[in-house]
N, C-alpha and C positions, 0 to 999 in steps of 0.2 A: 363542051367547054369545061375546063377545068375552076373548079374554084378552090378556096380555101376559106373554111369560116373560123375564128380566135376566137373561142369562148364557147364549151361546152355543157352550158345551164341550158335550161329553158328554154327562152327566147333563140340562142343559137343553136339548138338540136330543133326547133322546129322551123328556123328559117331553114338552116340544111334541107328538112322536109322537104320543104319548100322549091329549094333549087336543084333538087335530084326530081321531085315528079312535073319542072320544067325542063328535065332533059341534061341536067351538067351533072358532073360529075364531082363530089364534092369529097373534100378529107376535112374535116372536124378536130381541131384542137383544143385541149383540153390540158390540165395540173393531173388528175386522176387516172392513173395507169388504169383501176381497176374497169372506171368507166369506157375510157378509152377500148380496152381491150371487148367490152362489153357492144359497145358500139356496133365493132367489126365482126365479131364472132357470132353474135345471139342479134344482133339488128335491132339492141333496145337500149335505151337510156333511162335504168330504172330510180335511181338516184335523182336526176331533177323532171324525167318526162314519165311519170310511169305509167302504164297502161299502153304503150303508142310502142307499134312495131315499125321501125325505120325503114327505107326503101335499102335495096343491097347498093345503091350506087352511092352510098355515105360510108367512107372508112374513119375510123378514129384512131388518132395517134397524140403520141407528151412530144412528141419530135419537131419542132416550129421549120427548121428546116427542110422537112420532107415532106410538111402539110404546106409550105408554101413555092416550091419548086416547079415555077410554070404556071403556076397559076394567075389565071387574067383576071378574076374577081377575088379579091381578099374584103373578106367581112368582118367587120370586128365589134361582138356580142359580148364584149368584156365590162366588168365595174370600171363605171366611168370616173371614180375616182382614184382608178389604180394605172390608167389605159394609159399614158405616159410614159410610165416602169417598164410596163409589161412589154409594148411596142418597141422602144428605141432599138433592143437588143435584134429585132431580126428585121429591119430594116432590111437589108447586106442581102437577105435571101427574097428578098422582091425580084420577081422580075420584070423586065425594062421598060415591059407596056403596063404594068397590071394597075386595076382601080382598085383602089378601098373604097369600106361603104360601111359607114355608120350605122348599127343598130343601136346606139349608146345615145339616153334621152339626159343629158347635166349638164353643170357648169365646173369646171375645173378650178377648183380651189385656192385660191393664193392667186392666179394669175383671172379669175373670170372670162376664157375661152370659151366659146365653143366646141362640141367634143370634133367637127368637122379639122376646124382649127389646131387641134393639139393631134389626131392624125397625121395634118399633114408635117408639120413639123418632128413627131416622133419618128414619120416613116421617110421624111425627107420628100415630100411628093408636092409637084403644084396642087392648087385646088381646084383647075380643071380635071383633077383624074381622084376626087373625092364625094362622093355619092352619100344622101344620106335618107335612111327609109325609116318613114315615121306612117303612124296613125292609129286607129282602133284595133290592135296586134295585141289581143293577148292569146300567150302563146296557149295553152290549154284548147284553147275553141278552135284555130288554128289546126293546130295537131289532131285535131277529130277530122278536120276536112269540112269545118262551118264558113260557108263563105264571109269573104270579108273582102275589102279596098285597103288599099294605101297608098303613099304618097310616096314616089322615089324623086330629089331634090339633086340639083348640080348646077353651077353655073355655065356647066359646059352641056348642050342638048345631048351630045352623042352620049356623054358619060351615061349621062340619065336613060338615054334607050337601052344601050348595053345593057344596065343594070336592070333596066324594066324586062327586058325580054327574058333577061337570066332568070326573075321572079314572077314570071307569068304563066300561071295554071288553071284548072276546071273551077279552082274553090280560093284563089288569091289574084285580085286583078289589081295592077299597080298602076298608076297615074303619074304621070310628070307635071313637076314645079319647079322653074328658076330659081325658088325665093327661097335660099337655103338658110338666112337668117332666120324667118320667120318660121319655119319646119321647125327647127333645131326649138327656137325658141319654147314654141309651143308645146313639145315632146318635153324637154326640161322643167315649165312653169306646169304642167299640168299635172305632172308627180305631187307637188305643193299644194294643189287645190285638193286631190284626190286626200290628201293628207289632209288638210281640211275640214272635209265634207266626213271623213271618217270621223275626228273625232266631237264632231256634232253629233253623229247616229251614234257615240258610244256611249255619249252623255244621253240619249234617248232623245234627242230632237229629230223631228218629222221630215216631211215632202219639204217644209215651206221653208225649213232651215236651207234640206240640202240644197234646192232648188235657187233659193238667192246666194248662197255659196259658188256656187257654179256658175250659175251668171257673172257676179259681181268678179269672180275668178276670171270668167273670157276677158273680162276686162281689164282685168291688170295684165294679163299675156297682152294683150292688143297694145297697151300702152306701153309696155314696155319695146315691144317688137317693131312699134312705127317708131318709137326714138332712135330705133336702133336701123331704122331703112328697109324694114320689112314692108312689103304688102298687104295694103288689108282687106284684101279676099283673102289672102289663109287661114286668116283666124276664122271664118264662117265653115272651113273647108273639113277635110277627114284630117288633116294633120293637126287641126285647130279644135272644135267643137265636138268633132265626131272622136277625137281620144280623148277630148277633155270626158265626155257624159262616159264612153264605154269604162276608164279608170275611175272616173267618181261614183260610178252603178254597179260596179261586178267585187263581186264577194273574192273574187278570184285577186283581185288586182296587189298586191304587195303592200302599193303607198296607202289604198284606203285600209287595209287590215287593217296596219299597226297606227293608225290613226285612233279606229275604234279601240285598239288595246289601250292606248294612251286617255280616250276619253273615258274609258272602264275604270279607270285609277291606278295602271299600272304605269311603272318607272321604263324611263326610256330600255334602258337595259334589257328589263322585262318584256317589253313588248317587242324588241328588236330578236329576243330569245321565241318567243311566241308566235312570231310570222314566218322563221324559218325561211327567209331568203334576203336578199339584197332589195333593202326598202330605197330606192336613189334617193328621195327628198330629204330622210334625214341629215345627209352633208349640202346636198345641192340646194338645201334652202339658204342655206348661208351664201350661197356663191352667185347664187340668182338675187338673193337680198342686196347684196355685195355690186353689184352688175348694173340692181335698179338705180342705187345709190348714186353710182360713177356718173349715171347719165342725168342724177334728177327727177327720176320717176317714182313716183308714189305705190307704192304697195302693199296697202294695210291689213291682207290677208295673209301673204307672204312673212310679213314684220312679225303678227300674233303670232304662226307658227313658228317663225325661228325662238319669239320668247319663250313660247311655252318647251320647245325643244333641248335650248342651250341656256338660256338664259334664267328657265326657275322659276317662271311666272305658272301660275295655279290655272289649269286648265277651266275652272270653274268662273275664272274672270276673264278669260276670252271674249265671249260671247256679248260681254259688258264693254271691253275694251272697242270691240269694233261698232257695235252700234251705239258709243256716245258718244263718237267720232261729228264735227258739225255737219250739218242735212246742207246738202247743196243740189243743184240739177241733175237727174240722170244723164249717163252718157260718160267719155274716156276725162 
């Protein structure tokens, strides 16, 4: 099978992994010629994957046309607040059957989409031929060949097989779920907790901080995601609890870094300079904040982080801010 992955960081150099030692044949696009070129010739992507030697059945190319010619799986590992831009233009080079398939965990800015949602529109496609693959993926562990699960999401079943069988190997077993609300959801609201839970441990707080963080965290995904017509077995699921703990535990994760840079005393700027990748929370908390609003849902972990983000509130009264919040029942 032929695929095509959009976006050559991280995450989409080791989903490629991914679907070349399930057997497809992949071409990798990428903005860096240099990378690109890298890709094809040496079989490594040392720029965002270093150390990880690629299988030969991954070509990279800057040519969005000739990495999407024919191809029945289009992936798109792109910043999901650019994935709008980026997409519209190659549209035109889809072809007639082919599915997209979100690796992208936000909310789209200004309009509060989902990134399934802004796909299909960018690339002109129903949303039966829109896939979206979430859960405990961080790429690093991944690219070693450490087993893991995930969650491929479609409201169409076939979409979903397709997609699972394309991502099905010795060390990645995928799972299918209808509930492409509440995947999406999850993957987006848990960059935010992760972001969270970091700048608690940056301030020196313990297990007992992180730990009701994260809980208190499944909870506002939950509530947001059933307003919104999600299932609530996802939330308990790998799309839900198992990416929430693997991004609010791993050292590796983006959003909890620059969490703890931020709880250290550094300026957004600073700590955006100091994690050296695409942290998603720090736009997508707005848009998730944005989202909970529309519907009426309460978010008070979501809220702290956008103040202390955007808004200039002292990371030192966080901690104050939420818990003298009124004591009411546990539970959504």
């Amino acid at each position: 099978m032929i695929t095509a992955v959009l976006g050559a960081g991280a995450w989409g150099t080791t989903f490629s992994q991914i679907l070349a030692d399930s057997g497809c044949l992949v071409r990798l696009w990428g903005r860096d010629e240099a990378v690109a070129e890298q890709i094809t010739t040496m079989h490594r992507n040392d720029k965002y994957l270093p150390g990880i030697r690629l299988a030969n059945g991954i070509t990279g190319t800057t040519n969005a046309r000739e990495a999407l010619a024919g191809a029945q799986i289009v992936v798109v590992a792109i910043p999901s607040q650019s994935a709008r831009t980026v997409l519209e233009p190659f549209a035109p080079y889809l072809a007639d059957d082919a599915v997209a398939v979100s690796l992208m965990k936000g909310v789209e800015l200004g309009t509060d989409k989902r990134m399934s949602v802004v796909i299909a529109e960018a690339l002109g496609l129903p949303m039966e031929r829109i896939a979206v693959v979430s859960g405990p993926n961080l790429a690093g562990e991944i690219a070693a060949h450490q087993p893991t699960a995930t969650v491929v999401s479609s409201i169409d079943e076939r979409t979903a097989s397709l997609v699972a069988e394309a991502c099905s190997c010795d060390y990645f077993r995928p799972y299918t779920n209808p509930d492409v609300v509440g995947v999406e959801l999850c993957g987006a609201v848990k960059n935010v907790i992760a972001l969270a839970v970091g700048i608690a441990q940056g301030q020196g707080m313990g297990y007992n901080t992180t730990a009701t963080v994260i809980t208190r965290g499944l909870v506002e995904i939950t509530r947001l995601g059933l307003a919104l017509g999600a299932h609530a077995e996802t939330f308990a699921g790998l799309a839900g609890m198992g990416d929430l703990v693997a991004t609010c535990a791993s050292p590796s994760s983006r959003n909890h870094t620059l969490g703890r840079h931020i709880g250290q005393g550094k300026t957004l700027d600073q700590a955006i300079a100091a994690t050296r990748g695409t942290a998603e929370a720090v736009k997508s908390s707005r848009s998730v904040l944005a989202l909970a609003q529309s519907v009426g849902v309460e978010m008070p972990i979501t809220e702290a982080v956008v103040s202390v983000l955007h808004e200039g509130q002292p990371v030192t009264e966080m901690a104050h801010r939420l818990l003298s919040r009124p004591r009411k029942t546990e539970g959504l």
